[in-house]
TISE-706844 format. One record per residue: x, y, z of N, C-alpha, C in turn; residue number from 0; chain; residue in three letters. Coordinates in steps of 0.05 Angstrom, whole numbers, plus 5000, padded with zeros to 4 digits. Layout:
<recs>
nu  nv  nw  cau  cav  caw  cu  cv  cw  k  c  r
X  Y  Z  X  Y  Z  X  Y  Z  NUM  A  ala
...
</recs>
This chain:
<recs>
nu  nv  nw  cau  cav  caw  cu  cv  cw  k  c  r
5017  4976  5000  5000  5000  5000  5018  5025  5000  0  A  unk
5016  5044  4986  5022  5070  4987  5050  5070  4966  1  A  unk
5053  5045  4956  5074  5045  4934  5070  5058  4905  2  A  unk
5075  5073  4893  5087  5079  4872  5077  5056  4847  3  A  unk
5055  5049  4827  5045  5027  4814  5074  5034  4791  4  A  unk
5096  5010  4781  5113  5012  4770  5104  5020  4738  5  A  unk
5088  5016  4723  5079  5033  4704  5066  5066  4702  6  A  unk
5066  5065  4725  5061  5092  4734  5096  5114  4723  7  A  unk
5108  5088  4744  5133  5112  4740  5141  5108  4720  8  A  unk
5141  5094  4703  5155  5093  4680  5142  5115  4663  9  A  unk
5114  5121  4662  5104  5132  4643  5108  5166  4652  10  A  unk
5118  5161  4672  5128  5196  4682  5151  5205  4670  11  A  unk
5175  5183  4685  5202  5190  4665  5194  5195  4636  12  A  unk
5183  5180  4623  5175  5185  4589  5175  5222  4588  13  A  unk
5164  5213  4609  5137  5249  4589  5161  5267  4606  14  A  unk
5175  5268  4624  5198  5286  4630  5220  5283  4606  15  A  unk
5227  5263  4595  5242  5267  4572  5234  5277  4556  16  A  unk
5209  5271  4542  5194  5291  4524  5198  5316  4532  17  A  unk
5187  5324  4552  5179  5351  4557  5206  5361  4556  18  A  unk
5225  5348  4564  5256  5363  4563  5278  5361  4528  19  A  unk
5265  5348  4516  5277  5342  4491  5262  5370  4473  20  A  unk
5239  5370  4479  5216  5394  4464  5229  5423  4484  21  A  unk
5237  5425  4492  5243  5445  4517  5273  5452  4501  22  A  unk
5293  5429  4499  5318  5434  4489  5310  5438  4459  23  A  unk
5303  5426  4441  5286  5443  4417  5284  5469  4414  24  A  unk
5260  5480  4436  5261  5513  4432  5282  5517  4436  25  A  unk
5289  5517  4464  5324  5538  4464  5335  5530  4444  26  A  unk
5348  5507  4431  5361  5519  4406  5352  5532  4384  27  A  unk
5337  5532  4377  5316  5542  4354  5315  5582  4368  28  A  unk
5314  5586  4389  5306  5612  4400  5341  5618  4399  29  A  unk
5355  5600  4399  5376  5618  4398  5405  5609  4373  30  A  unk
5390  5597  4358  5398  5585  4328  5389  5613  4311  31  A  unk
5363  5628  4307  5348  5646  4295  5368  5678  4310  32  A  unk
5367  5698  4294  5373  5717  4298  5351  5739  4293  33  A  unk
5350  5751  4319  5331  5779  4314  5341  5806  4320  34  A  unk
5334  5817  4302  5347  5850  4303  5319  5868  4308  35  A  unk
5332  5890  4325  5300  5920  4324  5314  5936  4314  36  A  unk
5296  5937  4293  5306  5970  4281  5285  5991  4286  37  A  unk
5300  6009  4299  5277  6034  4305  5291  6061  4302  38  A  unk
5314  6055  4279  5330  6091  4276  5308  6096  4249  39  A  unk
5294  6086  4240  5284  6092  4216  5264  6110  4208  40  A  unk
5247  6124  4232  5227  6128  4235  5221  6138  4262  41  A  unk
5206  6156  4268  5192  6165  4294  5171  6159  4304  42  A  unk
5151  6144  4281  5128  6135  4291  5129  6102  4283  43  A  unk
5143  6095  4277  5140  6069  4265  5173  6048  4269  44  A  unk
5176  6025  4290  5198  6010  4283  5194  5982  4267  45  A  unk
5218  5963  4277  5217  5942  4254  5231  5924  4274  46  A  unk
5217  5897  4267  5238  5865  4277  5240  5853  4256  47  A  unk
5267  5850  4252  5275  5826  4233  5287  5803  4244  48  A  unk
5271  5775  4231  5285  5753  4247  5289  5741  4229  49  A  unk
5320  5720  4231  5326  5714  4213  5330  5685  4218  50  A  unk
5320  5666  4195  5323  5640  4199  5339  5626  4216  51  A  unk
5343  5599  4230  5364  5588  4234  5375  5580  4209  52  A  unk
5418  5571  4215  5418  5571  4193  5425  5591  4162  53  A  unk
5412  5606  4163  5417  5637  4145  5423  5657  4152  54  A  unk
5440  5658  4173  5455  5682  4186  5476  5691  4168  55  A  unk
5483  5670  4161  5514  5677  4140  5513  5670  4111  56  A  unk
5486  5667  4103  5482  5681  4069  5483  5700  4062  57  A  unk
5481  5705  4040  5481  5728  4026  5448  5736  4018  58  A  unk
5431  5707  4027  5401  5719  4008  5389  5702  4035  59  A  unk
5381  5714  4063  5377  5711  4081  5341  5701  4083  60  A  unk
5330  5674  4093  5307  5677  4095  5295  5677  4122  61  A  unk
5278  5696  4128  5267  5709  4150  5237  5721  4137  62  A  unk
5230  5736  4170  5213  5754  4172  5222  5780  4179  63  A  unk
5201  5799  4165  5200  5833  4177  5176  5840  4185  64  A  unk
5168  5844  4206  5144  5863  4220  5157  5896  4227  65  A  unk
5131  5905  4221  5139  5937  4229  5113  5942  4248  66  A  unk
5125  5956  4270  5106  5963  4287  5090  5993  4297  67  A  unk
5073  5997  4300  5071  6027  4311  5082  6024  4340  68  A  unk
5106  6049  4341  5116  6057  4365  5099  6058  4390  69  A  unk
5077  6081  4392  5064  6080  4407  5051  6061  4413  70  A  unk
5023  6051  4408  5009  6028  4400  5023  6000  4406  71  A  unk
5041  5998  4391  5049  5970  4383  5043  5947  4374  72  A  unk
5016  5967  4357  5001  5948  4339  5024  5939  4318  73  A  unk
5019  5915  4307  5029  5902  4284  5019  5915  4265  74  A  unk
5036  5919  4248  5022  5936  4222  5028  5924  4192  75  A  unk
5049  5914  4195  5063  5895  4166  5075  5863  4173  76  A  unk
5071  5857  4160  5087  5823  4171  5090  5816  4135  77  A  unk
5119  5804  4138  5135  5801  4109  5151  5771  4115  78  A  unk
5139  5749  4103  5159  5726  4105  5176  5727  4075  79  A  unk
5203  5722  4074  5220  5719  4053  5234  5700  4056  80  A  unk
5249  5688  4030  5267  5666  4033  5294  5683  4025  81  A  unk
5290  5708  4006  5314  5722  3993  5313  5757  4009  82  A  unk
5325  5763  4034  5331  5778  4047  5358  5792  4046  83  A  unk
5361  5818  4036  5382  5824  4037  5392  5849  4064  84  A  unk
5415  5855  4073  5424  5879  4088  5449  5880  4103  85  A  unk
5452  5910  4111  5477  5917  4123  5479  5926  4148  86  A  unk
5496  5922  4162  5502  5928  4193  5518  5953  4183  87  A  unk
5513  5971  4214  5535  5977  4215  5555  5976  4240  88  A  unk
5583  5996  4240  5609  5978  4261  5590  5968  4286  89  A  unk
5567  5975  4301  5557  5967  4318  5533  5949  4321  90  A  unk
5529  5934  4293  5519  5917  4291  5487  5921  4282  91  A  unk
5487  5950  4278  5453  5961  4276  5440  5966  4241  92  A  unk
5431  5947  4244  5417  5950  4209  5413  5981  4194  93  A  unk
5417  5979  4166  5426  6010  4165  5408  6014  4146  94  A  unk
5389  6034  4146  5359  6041  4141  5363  6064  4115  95  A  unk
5348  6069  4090  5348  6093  4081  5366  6097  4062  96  A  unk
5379  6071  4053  5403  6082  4034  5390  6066  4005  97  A  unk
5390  6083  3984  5388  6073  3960  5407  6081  3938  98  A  unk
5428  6060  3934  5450  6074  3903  5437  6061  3883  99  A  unk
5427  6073  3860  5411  6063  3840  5425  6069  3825  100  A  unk
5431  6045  3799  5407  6024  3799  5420  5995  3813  101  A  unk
5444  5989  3815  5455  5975  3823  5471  5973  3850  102  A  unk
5470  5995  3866  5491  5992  3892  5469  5983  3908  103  A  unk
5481  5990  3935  5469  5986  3967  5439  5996  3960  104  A  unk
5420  5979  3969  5390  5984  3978  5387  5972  3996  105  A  unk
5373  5991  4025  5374  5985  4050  5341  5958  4053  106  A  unk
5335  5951  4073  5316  5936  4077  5290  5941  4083  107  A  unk
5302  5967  4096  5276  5986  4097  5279  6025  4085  108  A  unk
5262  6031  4067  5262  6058  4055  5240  6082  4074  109  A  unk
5254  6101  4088  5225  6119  4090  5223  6139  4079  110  A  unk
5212  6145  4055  5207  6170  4047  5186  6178  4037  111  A  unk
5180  6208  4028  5157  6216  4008  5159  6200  3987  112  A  unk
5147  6180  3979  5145  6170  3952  5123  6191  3930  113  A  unk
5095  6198  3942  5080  6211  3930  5075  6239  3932  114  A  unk
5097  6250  3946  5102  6278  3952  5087  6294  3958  115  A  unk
5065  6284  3979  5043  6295  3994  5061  6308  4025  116  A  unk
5085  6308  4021  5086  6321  4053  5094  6301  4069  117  A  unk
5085  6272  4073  5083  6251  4092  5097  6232  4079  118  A  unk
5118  6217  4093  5134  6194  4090  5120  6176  4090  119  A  unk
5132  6159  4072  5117  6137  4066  5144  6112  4072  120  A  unk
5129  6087  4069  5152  6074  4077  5154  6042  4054  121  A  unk
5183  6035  4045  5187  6020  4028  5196  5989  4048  122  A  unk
5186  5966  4036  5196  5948  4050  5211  5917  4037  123  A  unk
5225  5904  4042  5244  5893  4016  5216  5861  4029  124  A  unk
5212  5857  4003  5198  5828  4007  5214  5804  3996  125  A  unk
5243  5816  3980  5256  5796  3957  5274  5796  3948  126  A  unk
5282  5791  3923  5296  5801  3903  5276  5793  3882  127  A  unk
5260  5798  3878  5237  5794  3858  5250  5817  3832  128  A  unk
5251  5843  3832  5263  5849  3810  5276  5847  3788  129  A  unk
5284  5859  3773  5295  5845  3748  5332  5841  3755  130  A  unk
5334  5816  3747  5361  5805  3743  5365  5803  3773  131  A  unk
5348  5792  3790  5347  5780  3828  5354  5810  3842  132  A  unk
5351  5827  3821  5348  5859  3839  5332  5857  3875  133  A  unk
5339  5872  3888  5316  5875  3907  5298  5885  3898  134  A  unk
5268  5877  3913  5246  5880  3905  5227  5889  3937  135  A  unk
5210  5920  3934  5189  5925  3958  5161  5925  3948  136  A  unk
5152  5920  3980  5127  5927  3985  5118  5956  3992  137  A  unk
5102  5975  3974  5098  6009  3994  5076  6007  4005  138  A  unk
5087  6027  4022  5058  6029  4039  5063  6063  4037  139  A  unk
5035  6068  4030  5035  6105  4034  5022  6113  4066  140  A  unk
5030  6137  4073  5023  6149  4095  4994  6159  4091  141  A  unk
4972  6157  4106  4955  6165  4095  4942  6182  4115  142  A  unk
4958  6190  4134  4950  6202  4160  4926  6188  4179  143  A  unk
4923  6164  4177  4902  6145  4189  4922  6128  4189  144  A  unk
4946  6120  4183  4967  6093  4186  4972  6088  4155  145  A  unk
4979  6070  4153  4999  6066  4122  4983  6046  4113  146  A  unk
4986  6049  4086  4964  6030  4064  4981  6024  4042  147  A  unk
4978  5997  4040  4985  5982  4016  4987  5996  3993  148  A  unk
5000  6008  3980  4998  6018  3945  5011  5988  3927  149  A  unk
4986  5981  3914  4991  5959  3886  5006  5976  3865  150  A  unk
4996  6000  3858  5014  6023  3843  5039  6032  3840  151  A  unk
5047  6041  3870  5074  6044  3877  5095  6018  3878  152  A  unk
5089  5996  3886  5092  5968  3893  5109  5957  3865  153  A  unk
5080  5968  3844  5088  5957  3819  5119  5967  3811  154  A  unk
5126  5991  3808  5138  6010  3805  5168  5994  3813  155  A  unk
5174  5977  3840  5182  5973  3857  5188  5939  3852  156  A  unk
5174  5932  3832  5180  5899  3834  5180  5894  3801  157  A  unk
5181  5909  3780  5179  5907  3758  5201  5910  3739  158  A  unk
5215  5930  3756  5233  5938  3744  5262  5930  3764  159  A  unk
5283  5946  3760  5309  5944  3775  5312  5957  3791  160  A  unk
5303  5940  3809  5303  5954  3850  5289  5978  3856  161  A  unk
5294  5993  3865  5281  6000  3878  5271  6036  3863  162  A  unk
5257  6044  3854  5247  6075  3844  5259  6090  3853  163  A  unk
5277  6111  3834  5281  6138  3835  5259  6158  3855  164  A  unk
5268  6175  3870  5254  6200  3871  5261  6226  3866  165  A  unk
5255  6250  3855  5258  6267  3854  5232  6286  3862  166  A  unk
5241  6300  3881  5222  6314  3899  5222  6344  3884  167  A  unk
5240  6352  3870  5235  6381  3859  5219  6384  3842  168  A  unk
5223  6361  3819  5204  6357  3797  5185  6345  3800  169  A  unk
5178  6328  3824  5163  6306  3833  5154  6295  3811  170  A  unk
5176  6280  3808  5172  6252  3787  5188  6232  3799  171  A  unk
5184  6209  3788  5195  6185  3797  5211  6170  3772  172  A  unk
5231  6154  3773  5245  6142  3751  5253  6117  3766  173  A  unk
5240  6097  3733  5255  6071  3744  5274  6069  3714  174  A  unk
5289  6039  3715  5301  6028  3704  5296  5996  3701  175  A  unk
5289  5985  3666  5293  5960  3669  5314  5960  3639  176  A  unk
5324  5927  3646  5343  5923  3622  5337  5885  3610  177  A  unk
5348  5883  3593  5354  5855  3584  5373  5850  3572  178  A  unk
5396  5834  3589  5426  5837  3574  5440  5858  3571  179  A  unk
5465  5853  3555  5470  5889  3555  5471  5899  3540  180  A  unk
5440  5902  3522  5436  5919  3502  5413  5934  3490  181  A  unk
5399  5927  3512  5373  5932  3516  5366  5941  3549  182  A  unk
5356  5975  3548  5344  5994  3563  5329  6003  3565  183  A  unk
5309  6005  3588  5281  6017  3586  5279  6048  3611  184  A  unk
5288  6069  3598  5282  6086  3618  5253  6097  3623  185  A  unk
5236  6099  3647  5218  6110  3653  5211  6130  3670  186  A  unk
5202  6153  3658  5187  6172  3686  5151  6174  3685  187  A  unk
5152  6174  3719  5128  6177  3731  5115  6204  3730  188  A  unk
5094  6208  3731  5081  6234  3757  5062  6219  3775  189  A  unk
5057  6230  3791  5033  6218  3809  5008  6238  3801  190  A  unk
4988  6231  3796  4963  6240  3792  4933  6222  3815  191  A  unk
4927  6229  3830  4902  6213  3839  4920  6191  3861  192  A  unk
4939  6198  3870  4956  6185  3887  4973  6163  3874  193  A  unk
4967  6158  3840  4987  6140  3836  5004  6145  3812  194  A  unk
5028  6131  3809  5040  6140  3788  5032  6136  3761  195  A  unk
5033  6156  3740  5027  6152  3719  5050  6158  3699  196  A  unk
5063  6138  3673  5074  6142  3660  5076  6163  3641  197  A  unk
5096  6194  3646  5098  6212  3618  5117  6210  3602  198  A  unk
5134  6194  3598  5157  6187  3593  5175  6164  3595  199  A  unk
5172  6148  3571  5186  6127  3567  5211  6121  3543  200  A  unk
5242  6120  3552  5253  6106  3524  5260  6086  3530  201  A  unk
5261  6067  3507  5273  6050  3500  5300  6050  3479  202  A  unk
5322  6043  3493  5337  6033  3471  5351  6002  3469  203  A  unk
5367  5993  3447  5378  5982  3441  5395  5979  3422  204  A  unk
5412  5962  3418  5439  5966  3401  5430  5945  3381  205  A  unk
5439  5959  3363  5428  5946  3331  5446  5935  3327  206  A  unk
5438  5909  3314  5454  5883  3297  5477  5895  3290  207  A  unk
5481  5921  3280  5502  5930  3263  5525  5937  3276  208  A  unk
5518  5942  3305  5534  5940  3323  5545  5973  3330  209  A  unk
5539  5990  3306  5554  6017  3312  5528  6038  3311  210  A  unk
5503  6033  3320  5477  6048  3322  5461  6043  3351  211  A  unk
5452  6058  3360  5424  6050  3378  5405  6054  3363  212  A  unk
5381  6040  3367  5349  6043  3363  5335  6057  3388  213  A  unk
5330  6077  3382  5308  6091  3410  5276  6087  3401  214  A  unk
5258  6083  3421  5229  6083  3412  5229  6109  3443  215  A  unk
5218  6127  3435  5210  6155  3462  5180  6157  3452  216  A  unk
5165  6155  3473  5144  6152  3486  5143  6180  3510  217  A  unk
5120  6201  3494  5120  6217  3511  5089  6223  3513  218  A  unk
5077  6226  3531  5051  6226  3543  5043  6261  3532  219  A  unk
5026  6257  3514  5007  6286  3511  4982  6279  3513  220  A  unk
4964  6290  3537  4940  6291  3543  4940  6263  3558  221  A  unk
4915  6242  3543  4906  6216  3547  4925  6193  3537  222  A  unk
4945  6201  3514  4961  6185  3508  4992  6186  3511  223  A  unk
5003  6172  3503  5030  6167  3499  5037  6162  3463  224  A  unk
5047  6184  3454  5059  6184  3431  5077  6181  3432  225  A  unk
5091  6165  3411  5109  6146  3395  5129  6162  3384  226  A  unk
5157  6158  3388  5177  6169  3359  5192  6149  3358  227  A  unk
5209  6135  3333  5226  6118  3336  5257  6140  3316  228  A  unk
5280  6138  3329  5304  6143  3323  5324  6129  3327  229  A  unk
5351  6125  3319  5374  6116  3310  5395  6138  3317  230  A  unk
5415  6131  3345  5441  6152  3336  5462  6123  3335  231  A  unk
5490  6148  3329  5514  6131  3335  5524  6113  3359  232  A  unk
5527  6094  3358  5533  6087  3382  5564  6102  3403  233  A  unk
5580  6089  3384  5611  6100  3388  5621  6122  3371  234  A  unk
5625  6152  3381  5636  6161  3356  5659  6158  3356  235  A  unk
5680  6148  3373  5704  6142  3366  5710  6123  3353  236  A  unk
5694  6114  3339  5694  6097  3315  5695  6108  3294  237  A  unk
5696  6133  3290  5696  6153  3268  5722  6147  3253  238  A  unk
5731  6137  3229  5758  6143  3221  5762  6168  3200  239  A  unk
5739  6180  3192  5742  6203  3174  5707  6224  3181  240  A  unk
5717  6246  3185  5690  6257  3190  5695  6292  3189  241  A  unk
5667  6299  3179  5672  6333  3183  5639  6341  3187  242  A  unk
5633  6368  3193  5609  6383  3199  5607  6393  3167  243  A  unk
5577  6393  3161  5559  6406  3131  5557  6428  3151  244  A  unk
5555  6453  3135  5547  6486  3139  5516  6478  3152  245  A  unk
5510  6464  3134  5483  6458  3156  5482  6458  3183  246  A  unk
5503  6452  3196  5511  6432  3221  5501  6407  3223  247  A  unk
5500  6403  3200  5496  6367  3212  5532  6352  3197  248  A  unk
5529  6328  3211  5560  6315  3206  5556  6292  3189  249  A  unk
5574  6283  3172  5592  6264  3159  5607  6241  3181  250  A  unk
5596  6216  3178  5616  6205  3188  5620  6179  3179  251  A  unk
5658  6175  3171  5655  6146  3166  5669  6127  3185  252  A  unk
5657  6107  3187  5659  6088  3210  5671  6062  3197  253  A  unk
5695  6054  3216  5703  6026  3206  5693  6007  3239  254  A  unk
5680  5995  3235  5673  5967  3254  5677  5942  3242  255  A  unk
5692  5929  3260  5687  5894  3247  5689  5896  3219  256  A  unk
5722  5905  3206  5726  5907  3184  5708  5913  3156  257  A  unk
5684  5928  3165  5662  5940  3149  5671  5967  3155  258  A  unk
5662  5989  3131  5661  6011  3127  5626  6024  3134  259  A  unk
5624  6042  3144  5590  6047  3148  5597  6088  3136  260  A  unk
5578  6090  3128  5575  6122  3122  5550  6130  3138  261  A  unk
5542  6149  3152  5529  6157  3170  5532  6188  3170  262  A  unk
5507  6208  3164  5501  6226  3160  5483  6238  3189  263  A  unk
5479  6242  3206  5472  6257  3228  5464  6283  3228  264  A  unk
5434  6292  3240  5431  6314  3242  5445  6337  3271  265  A  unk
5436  6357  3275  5453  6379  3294  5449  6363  3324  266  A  unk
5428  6345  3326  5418  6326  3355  5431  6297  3348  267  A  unk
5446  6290  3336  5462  6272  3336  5445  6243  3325  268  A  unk
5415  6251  3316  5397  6240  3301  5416  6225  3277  269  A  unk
5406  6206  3270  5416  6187  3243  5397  6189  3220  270  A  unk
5409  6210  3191  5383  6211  3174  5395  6189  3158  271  A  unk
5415  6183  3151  5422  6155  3129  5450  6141  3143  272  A  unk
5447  6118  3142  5463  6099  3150  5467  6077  3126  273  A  unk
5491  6084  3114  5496  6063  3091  5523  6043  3093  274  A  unk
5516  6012  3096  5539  5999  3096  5543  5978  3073  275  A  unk
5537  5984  3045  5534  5983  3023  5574  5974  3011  276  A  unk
5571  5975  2988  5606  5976  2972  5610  6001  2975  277  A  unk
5630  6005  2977  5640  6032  2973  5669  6024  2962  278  A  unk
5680  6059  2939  5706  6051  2923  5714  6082  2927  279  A  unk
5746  6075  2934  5764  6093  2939  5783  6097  2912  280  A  unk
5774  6128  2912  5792  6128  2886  5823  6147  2895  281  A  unk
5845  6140  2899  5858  6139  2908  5881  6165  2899  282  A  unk
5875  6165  2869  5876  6193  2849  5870  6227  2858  283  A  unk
5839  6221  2853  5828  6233  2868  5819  6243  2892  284  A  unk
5828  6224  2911  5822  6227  2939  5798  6233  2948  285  A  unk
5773  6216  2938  5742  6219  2940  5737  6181  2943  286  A  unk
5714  6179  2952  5706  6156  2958  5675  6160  2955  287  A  unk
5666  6135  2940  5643  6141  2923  5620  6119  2937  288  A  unk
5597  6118  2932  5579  6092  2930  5551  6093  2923  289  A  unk
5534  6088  2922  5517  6089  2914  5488  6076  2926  290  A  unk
5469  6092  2930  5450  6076  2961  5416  6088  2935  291  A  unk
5417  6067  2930  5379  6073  2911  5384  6074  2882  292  A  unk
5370  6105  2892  5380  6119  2858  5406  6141  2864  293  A  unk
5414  6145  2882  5430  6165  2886  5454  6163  2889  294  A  unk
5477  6180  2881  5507  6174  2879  5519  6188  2900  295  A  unk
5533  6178  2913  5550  6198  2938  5579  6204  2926  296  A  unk
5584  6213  2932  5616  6227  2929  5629  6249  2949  297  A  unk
5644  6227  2966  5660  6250  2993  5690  6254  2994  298  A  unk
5685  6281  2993  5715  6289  2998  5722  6311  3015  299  A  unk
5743  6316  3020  5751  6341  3048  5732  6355  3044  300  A  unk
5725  6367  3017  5715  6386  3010  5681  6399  3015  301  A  unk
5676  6374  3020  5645  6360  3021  5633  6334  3011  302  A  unk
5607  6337  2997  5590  6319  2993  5577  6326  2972  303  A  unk
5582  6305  2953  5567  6315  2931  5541  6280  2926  304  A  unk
5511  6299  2921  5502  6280  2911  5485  6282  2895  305  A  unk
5486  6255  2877  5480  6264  2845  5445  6243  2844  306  A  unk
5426  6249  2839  5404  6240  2828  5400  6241  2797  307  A  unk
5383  6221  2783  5371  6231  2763  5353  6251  2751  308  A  unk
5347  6269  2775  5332  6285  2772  5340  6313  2779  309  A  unk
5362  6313  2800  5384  6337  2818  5402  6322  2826  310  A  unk
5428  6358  2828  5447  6344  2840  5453  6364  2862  311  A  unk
5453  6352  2891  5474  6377  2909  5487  6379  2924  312  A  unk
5503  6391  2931  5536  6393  2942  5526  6414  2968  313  A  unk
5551  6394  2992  5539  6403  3015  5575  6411  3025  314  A  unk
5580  6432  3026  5605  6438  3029  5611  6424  3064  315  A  unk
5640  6429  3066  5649  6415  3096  5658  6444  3101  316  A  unk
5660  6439  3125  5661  6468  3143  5682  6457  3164  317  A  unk
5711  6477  3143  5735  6470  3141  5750  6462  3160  318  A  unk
5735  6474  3186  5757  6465  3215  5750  6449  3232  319  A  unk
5721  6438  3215  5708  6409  3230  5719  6381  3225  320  A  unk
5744  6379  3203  5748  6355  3192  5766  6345  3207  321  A  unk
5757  6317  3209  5776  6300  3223  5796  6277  3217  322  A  unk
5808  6260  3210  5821  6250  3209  5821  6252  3169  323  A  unk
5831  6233  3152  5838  6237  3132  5835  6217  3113  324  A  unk
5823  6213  3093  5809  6200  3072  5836  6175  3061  325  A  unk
5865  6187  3062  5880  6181  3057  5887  6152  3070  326  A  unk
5875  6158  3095  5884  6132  3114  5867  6101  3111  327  A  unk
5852  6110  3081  5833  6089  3080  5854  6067  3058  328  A  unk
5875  6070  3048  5893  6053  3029  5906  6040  3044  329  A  unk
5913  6049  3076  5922  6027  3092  5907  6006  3110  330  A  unk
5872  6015  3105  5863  5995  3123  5846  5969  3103  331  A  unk
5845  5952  3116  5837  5921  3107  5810  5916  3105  332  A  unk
5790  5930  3089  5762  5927  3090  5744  5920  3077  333  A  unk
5728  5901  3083  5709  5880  3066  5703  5888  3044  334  A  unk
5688  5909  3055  5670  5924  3029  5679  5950  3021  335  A  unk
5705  5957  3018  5720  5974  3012  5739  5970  2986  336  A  unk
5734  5984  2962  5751  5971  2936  5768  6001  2930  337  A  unk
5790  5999  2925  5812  6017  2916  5813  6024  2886  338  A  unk
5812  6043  2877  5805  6046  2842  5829  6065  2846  339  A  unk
5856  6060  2823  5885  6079  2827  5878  6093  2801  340  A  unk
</recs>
């Protein structure tokens, strides 16, 4: 009587091991995981970031971010990620507010006017969702009631490469996207009705030919966005012979990739003819000729002469614009370049 039933105790030890195996669990797990407060960022608003066990010492950290109201200490945002990026600084404190665009340091958390109402708004990294594993946020605008989700601004923010330009004087916004390295999309914003709207878009890219860009500029009048498409030089130090027309527009001939290109440019560095056709050096004369349609070219120090079946006209050079020398074309090695003595 008053003994201890031996299944009794056994089933006690059990559940003390349990309870102590689940017990040694959390503590490692509570102290495997790393948590930071950030609260230099802001006066009404801080931040916990906790970071996985395990992913302390990656480079693309997965955790959580909550931001809290100071006062209150209501929860206001909660952010799970697997691709977290950021920087300490010498004292170990997450460093808030820095954006080098399009490619340097972007901090983890942004506070600023995004919509240039007066009131900070605040950016928050959910990723690297952006283009080419860029960082990528979530905004929230200030709305003087607490901060609200913008899908608008957001977009702005995960579409392109990291994180949106601001400019508060002009109050416009600029992003950047790319594909490879030859293809660019610059964009500017305005905000109208609290969200951004596109007035201004180029595009470029580098043409097959290798010594042009293609621009498409997209500029917003009224309800639309009208269209222009243009062509400049890419390199002009690719120029091996070139001078200014009285017009002010320029002459230029280009050797690339053992091709000859002729390239006529207006006073904005615009491309009105780009010909990479035969061309023949007459070596006598010191003129170099070719022929693009119906029309005959003929260039020399002197100018440009060109001949139609129907007119002919001469576009003098404007004498102290010329650059290198027609001459130097008997010593170079070019495809489509023929020598007539």
């Amino acid at each position: 009587m008053g003994r201890t039933p031996v299944f009794l105790t056994e089933n006690g030890q059990n559940m003390k091991k349990i309870f102590l195996i689940i017990l040694l669990v959390i503590i490692y797990y509570a102290k495997a995981q790393r948590t930071y407060l950030i609260d230099n960022f802001s006066s009404k608003y801080k931040a916990v970031l906790t970071i996985a066990p395990g992913f302390e010492k990656e480079v693309f950290k997965k955790g959580n971010i909550s931001v809290y109201d100071k006062k209150t200490g209501e929860k206001l945002i909660d952010i799970n990620s697997g691709e977290l990026t950021f920087e300490t600084d010498n004292e170990g404190n997450i460093k808030t507010n820095i954006k080098e665009v399009p490619y340097g340091e972007q901090s983890i958390l942004m506070y600023e006017d995004f919509n240039f109402d007066g009131k900070k708004d605040l950016a928050v990294m959910d990723g690297q969702y952006s283009c080419y594993h860029c960082p990528s946020y979530r905004i929230y605008l200030e709305t003087g009631n607490g901060l609200k989700f913008s899908p608008e601004f957001t977009r702005l923010a995960q579409d392109y490469c990291g994180m949106f330009q601001t400019d508060p004087e002009n109050k416009r916004l600029y992003t950047m996207a790319k594909s490879g390295c030859c293809w660019h999309e610059f964009s500017e914003f305005e905000i109208k009705d609290n969200k951004p709207y596109p007035v201004k878009i180029i595009i470029e890219s580098v043409n097959d030919n290798g010594v042009s860009i293609d621009y498409t500029e997209k500029n917003r009048k009224g309800n639309k966005m009208e269209e222009k498409n243009y062509s400049m030089l890419l390199d002009p130090s690719l120029d091996i012979f070139g001078f200014e027309t009285k017009n002010k527009k320029k002459l230029h001939l280009i050797q690339y990739e053992n091709q000859l290109y002729y390239a006529y440019t207006d006073k904005d560095g615009i491309i009105e003819l780009l010909y990479k056709g035969n061309f023949v050096f007459d070596t006598n004369k010191n003129t170099l000729r070719f022929k693009n349609k119906e029309a005959t070219y003929v260039i020399s120090p002197e100018g440009i002469w060109i001949g139609t079946p129907h007119k002919k006209v001469f576009l003098p050079s404007s004498k102290n614009s010329i650059q290198g020398s027609l001459i130097d074309l008997k010593q170079q090695k070019i495809a489509n370049l023929k020598l007539k003595n």
